[in-house]
C-alpha positions as CSV (number, residue, x, y, z in Angstrom):
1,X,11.7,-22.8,9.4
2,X,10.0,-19.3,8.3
3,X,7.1,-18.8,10.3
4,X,5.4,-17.8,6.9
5,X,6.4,-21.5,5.9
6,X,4.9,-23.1,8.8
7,X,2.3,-25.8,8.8
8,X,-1.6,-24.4,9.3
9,X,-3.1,-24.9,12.3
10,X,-5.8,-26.7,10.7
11,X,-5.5,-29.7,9.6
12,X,-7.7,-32.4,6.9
13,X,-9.3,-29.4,5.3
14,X,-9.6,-31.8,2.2
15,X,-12.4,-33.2,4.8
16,X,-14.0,-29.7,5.5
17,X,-17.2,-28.7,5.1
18,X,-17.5,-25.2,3.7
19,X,-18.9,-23.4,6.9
20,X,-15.8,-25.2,8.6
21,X,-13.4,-23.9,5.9
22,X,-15.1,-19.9,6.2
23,X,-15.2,-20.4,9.4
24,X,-11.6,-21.2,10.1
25,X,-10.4,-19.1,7.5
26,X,-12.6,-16.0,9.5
27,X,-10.7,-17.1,12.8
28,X,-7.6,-16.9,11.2
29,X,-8.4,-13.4,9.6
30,X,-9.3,-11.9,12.9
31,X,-5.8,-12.0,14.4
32,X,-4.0,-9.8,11.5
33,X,-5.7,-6.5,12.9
34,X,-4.0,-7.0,16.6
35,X,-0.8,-8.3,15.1
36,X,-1.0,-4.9,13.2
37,X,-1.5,-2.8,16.4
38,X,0.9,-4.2,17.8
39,X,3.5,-2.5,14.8
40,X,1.9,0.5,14.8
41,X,4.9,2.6,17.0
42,X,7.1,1.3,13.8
43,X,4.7,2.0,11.1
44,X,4.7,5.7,12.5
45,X,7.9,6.5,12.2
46,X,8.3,5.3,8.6
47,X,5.2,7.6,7.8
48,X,6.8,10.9,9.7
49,X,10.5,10.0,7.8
50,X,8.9,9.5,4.4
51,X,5.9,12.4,5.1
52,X,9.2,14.9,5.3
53,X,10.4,13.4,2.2
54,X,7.3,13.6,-0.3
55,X,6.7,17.2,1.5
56,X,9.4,18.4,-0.5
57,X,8.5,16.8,-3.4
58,X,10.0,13.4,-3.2
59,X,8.2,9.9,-4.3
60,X,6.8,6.9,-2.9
61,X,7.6,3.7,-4.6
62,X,6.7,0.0,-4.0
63,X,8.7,-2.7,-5.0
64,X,7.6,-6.8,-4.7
65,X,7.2,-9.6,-6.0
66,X,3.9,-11.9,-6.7
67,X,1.5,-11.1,-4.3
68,X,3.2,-8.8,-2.1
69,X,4.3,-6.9,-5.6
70,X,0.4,-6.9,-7.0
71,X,-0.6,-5.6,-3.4
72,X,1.8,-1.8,-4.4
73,X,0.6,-1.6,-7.6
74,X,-3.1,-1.8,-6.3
75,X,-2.2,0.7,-3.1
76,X,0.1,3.1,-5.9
77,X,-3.0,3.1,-8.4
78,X,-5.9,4.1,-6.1
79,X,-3.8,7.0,-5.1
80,X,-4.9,9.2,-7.9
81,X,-8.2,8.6,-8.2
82,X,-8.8,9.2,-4.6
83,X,-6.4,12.1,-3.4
84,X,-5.8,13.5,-7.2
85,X,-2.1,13.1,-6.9
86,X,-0.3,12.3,-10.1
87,X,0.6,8.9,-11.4
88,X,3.6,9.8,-10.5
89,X,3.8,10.4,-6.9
90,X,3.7,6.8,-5.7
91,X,4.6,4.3,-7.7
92,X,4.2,0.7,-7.7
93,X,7.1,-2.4,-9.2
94,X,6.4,-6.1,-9.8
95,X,9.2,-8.2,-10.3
96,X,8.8,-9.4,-13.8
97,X,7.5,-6.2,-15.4
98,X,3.7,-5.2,-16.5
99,X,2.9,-8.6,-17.6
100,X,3.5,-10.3,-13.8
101,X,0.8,-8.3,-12.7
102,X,-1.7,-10.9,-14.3
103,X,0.2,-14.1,-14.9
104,X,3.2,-15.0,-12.9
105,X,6.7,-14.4,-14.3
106,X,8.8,-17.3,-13.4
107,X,11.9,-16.7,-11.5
108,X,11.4,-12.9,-11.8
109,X,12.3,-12.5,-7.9
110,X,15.1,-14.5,-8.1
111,X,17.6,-11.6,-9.3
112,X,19.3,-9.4,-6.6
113,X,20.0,-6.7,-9.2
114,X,16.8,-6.2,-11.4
115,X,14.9,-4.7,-8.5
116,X,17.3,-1.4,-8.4
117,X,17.5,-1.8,-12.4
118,X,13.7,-1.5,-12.5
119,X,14.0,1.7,-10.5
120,X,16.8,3.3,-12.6
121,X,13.9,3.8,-15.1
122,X,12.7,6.5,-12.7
123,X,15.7,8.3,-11.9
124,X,15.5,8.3,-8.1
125,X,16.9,10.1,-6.1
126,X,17.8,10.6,-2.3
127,X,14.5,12.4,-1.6
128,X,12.9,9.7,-2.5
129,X,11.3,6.4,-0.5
130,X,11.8,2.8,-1.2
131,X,9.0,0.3,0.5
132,X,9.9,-3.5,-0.1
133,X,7.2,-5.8,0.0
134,X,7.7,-9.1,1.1
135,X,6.4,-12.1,2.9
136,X,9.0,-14.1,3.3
137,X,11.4,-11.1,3.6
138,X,14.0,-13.5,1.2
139,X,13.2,-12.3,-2.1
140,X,16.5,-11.4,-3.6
141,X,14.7,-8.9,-6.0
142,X,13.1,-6.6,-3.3
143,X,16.6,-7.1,-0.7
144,X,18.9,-6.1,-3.5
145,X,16.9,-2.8,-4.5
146,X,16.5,-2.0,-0.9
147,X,20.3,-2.6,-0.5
148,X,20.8,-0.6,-2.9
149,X,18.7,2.1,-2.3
150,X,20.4,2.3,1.1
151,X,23.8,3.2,-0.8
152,X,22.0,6.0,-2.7
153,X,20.3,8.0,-0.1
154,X,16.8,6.9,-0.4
155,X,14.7,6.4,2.9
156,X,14.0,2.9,2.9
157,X,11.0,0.6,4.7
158,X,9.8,-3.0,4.6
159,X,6.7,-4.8,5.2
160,X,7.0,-8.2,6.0
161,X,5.8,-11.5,8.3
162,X,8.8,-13.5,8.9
163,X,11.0,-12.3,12.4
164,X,14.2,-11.4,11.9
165,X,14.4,-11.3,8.1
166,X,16.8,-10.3,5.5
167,X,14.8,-7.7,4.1
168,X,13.5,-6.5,7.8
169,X,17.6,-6.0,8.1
170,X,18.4,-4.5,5.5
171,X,15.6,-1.4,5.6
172,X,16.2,1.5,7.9
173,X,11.8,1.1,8.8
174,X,11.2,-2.3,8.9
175,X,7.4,-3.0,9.6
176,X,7.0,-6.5,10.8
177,X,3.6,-8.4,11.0
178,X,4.4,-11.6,12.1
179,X,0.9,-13.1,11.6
180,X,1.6,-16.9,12.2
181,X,0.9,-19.7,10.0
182,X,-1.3,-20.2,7.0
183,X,-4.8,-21.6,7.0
184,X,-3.2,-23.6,3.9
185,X,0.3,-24.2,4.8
186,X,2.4,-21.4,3.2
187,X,-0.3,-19.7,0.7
188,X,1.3,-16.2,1.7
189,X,-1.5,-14.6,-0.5
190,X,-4.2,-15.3,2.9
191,X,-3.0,-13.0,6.4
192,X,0.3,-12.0,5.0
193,X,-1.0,-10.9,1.8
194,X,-4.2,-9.3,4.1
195,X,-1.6,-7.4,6.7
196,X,0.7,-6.3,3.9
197,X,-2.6,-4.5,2.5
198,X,-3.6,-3.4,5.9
199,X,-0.2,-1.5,6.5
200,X,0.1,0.1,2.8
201,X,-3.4,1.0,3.6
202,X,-2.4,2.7,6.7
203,X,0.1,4.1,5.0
204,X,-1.1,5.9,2.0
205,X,-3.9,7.3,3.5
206,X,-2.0,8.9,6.9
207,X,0.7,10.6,4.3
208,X,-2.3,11.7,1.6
209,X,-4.3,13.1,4.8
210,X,-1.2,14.6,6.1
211,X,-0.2,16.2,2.4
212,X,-3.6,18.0,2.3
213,X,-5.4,15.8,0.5
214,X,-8.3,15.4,2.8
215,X,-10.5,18.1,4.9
216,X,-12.1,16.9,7.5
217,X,-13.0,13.7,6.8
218,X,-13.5,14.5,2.9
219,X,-11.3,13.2,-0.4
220,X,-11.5,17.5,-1.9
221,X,-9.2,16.3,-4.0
222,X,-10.5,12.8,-5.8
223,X,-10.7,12.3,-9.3
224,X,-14.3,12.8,-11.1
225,X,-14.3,10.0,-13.5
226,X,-17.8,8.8,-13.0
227,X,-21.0,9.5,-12.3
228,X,-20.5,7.9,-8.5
229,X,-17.9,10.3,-7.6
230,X,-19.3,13.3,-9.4
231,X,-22.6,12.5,-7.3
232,X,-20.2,11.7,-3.8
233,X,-18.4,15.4,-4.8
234,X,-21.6,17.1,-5.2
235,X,-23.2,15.5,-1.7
236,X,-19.3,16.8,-0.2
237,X,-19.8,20.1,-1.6
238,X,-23.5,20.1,-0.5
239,X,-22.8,19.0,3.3
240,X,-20.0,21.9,3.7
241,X,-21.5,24.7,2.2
242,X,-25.0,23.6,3.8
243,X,-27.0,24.5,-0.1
244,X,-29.2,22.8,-2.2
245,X,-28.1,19.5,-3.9
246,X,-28.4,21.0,-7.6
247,X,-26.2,24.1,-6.5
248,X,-23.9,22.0,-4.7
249,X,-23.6,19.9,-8.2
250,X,-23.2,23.0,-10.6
251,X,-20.4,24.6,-8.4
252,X,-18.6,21.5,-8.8
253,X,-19.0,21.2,-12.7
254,X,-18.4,24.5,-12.8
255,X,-14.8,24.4,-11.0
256,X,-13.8,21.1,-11.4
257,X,-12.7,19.4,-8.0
258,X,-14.3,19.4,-4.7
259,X,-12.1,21.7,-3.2
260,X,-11.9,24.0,-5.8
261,X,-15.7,24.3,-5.1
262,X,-15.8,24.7,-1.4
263,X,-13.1,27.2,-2.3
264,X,-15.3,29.5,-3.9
265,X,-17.5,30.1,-1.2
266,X,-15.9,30.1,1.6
267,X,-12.7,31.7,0.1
């Protein structure tokens, strides 16, 4: 029996009142964050492999299905908009193409070669890096990329909540978060689903911080695409140049990106 698959340790929540189902729900939640720590040594040397890889110029992709597949194409599309990396840089698959992203493709995950097919589309290569994304750690589509990926040269990691998986064997960084049962038996999408996010979270953001992409504590490099983050610039700009609000807002028009503005004074 998976420990993913195992029954909840609640039990008539049919009966529940709502407080009792937040509640429990909220119990359940607070033991991802430890389970996390407690992975941490392993999540840290996936980060320092791949962080030598994308240093010279290699990729980041995500590959997973349902769930665990939506989660890297969330984590691969805030990427840009937040550190001003290209589309291009990480990179997020879905078993069952565009479309699974919104409505469920059955049977999608069930094909041990589509996963490496799917990446074919991007020519990889061996600098690049291969996370599979997987509950379960079963899902023939993520194990068979991975598998092959391994054969190519790609650094390959996992993130997964079952001990002792398939796909936890088969990477050479398997991160493990073995967060116990379900608060519904089996719905995957609750603490697995929350501790895969916590990891690519973790993940992302220590190799965007350690690619330059943050000073200090500041995004210099996010995307201005609204008037939010062209006010959130303009206060960044502000706060490290010490100057008016207005001035701080008119160097950043004026050059484009947050760094680019700091830049110009203190260059």
């Amino acid at each position: 029996m998976k420990v993913t698959e195992s029954s909840s340790n609640y039990d008539d929540l049919d009966k529940m009142s709502t407080s009792e189902l937040l509640n429990g729900i909220n119990a359940e939640d607070k033991t991802v964050a430890e389970t996390i720590k407690e992975i941490i040594p392993s999540i840290e040397k996936f980060v320092d492999a791949c962080y030598l890889r994308m240093s010279n110029g290699g990729r980041l992709f995500y590959t997973g299905a349902g769930t665990s597949g939506r989660l890297g194409i969330v984590d691969a599309s805030e990427c840009p908009p937040t550190f001003g990396v290209d589309h291009g840089v990480v990179i997020g698959l879905i078993a069952g193409g565009d479309s699974a992203i919104r409505k469920a493709v059955e049977f999608a995950e069930d094909d041990w070669n589509q996963g490496w097919k799917d990446l074919q589309e991007y020519s990889v290569n061996p600098n690049d890096t291969l996370i599979g994304i997987a509950a379960s750690g079963t899902t023939p589509y993520v194990i068979g990329a991975i598998k092959k990926a391994n054969e190519f040269g790609l650094l390959t990691g996992s993130i997964s909540c079952n001990p002792n998986n398939p796909l936890e064997q088969a990477a050479q960084f398997p991160m493990t978060a073995v967060v116990g049962p379900e608060f519904v038996t089996g719905s995957t999408r609750m603490k697995s689903g929350t501790a895969q996010k916590l990891i690519l979270n973790m993940i992302s953001t220590s190799l965007m911080i350690k690619l330059g992409h943050v000073k200090g504590n500041r995004m210099v490099d996010m995307q201005l695409s609204n008037k939010k983050l062209v006010d959130r610039g303009a206060r960044m700009v502000q706060e490290s140049l010490d100057i008016d609000y207005n001035e701080a807002k008119s160097l950043l028009e004026l050059h484009g990106s947050v760094r680019a503005a700091i830049d110009s004074k203190k260059g």
